[in-house]
N, CA, C and O atoms as a Maestro MAE file, in Angstrom:
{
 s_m_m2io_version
 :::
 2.0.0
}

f_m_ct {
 s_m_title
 :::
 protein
 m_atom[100] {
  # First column is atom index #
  i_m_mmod_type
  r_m_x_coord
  r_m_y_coord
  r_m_z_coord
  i_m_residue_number
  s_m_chain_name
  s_m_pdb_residue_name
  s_m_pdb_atom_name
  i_m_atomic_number
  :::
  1 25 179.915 120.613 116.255 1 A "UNK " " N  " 7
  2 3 179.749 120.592 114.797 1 A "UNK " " CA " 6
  3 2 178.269 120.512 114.427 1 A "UNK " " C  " 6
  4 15 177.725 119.564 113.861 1 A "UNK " " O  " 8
  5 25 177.817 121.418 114.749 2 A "UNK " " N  " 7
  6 3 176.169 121.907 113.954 2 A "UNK " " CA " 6
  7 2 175.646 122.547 112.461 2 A "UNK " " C  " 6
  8 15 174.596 123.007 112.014 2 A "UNK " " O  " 8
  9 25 177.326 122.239 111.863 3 A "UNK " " N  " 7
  10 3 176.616 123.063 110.640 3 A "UNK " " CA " 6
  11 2 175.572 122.312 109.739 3 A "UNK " " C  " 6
  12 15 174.863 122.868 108.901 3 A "UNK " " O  " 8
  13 25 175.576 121.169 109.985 4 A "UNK " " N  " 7
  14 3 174.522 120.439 108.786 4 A "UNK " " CA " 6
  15 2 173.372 119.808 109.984 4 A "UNK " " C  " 6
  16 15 173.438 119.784 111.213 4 A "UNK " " O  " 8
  17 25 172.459 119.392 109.156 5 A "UNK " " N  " 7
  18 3 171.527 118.744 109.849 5 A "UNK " " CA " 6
  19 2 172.077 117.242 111.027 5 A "UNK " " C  " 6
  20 15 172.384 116.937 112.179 5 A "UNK " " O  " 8
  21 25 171.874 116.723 109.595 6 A "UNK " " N  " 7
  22 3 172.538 115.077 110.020 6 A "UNK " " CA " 6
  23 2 172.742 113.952 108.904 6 A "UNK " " C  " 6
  24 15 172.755 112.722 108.968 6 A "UNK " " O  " 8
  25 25 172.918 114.991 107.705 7 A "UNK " " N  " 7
  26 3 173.010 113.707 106.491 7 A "UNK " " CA " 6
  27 2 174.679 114.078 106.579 7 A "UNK " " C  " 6
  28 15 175.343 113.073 106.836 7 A "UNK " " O  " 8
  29 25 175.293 115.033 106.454 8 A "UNK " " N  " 7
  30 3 176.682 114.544 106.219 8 A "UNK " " CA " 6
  31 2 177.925 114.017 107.532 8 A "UNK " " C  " 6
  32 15 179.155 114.030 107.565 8 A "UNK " " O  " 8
  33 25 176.787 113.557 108.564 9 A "UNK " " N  " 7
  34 3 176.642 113.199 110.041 9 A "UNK " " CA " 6
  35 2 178.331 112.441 109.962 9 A "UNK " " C  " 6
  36 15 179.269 112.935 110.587 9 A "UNK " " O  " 8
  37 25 178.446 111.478 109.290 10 A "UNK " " N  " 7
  38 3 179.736 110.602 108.917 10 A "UNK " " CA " 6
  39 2 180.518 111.392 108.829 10 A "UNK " " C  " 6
  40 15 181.219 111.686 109.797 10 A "UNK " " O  " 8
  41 25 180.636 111.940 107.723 11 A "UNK " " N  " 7
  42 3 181.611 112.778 106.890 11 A "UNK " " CA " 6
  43 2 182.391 113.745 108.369 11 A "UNK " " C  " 6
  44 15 183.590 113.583 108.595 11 A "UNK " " O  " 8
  45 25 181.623 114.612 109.172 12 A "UNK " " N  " 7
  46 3 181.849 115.673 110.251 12 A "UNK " " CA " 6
  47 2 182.769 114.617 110.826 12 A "UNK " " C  " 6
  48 15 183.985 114.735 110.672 12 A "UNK " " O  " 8
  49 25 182.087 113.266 111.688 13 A "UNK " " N  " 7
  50 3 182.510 112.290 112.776 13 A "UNK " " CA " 6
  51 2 184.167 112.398 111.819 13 A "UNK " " C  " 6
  52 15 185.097 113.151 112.109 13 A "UNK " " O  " 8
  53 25 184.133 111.629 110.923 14 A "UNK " " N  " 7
  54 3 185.556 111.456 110.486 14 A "UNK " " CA " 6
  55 2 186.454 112.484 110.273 14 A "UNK " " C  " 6
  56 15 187.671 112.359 110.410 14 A "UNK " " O  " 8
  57 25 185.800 113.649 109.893 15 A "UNK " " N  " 7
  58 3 185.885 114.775 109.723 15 A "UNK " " CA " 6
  59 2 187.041 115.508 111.270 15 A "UNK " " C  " 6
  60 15 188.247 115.752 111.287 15 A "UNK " " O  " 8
  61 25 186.335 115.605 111.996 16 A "UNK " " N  " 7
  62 3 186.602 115.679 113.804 16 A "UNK " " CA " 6
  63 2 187.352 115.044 114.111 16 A "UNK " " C  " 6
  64 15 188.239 115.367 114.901 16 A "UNK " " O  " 8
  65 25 187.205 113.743 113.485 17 A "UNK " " N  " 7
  66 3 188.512 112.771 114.475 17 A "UNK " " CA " 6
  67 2 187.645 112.220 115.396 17 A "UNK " " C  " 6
  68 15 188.127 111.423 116.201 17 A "UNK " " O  " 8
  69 25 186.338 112.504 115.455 18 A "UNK " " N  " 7
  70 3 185.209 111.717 116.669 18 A "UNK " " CA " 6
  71 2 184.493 110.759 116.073 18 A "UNK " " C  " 6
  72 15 184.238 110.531 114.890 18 A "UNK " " O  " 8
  73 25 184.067 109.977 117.567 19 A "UNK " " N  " 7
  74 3 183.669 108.418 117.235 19 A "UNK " " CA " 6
  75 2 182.201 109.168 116.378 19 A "UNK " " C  " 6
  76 15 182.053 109.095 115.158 19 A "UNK " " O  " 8
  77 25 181.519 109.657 117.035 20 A "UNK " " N  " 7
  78 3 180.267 110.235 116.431 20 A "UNK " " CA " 6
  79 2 179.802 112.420 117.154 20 A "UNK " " C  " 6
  80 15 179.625 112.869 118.287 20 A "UNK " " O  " 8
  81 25 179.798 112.800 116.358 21 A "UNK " " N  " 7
  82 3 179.653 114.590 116.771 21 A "UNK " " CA " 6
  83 2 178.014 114.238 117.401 21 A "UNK " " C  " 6
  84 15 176.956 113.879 116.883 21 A "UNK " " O  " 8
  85 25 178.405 114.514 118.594 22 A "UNK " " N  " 7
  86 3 177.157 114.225 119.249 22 A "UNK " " CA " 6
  87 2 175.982 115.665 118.541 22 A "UNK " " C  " 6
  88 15 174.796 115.387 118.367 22 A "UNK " " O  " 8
  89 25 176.446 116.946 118.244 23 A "UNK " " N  " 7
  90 3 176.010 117.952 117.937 23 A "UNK " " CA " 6
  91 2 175.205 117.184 116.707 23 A "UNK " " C  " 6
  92 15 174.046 116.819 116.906 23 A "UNK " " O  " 8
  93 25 175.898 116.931 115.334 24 A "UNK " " N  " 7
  94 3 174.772 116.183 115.021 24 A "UNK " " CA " 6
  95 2 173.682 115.091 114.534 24 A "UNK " " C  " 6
  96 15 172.731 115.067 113.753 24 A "UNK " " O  " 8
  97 25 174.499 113.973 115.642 25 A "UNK " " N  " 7
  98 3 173.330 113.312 116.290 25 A "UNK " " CA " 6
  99 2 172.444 113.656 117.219 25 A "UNK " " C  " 6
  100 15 171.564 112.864 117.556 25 A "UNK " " O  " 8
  :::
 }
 m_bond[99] {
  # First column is bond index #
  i_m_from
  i_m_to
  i_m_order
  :::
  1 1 2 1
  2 2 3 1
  3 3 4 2
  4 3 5 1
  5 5 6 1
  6 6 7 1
  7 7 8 2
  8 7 9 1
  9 9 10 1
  10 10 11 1
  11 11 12 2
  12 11 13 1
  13 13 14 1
  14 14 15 1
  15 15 16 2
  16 15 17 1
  17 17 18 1
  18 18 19 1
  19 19 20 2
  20 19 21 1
  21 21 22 1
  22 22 23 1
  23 23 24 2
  24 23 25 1
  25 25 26 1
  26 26 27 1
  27 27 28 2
  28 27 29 1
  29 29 30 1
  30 30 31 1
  31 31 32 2
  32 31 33 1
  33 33 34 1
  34 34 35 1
  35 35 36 2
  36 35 37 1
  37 37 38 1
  38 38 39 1
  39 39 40 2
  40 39 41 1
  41 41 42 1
  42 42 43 1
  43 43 44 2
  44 43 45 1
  45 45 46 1
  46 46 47 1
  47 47 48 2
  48 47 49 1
  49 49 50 1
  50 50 51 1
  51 51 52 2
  52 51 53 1
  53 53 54 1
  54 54 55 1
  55 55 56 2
  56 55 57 1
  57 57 58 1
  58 58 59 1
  59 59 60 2
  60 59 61 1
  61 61 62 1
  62 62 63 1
  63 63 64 2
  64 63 65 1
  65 65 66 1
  66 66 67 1
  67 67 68 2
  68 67 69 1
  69 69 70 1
  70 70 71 1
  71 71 72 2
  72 71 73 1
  73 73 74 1
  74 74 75 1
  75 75 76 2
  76 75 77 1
  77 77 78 1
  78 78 79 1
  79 79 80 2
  80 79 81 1
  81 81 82 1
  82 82 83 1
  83 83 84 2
  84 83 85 1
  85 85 86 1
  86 86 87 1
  87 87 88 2
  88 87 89 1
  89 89 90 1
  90 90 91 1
  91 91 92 2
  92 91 93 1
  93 93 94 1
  94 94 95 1
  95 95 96 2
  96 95 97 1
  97 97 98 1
  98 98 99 1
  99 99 100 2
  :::
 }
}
């Protein structure tokens, strides 16, 4: 999950179902 930088970083993680989208962190 690379589409954003890293401000809607949360939103993706919960988004995914992942603890954190390492893509972007």
């Amino acid at each position: 999950y690379t589409l954003f930088p890293k401000k809607p970083a949360k939103k993706m993680s919960y988004v995914a179902g992942l603890p954190k989208p390492k893509g972007c962190v």
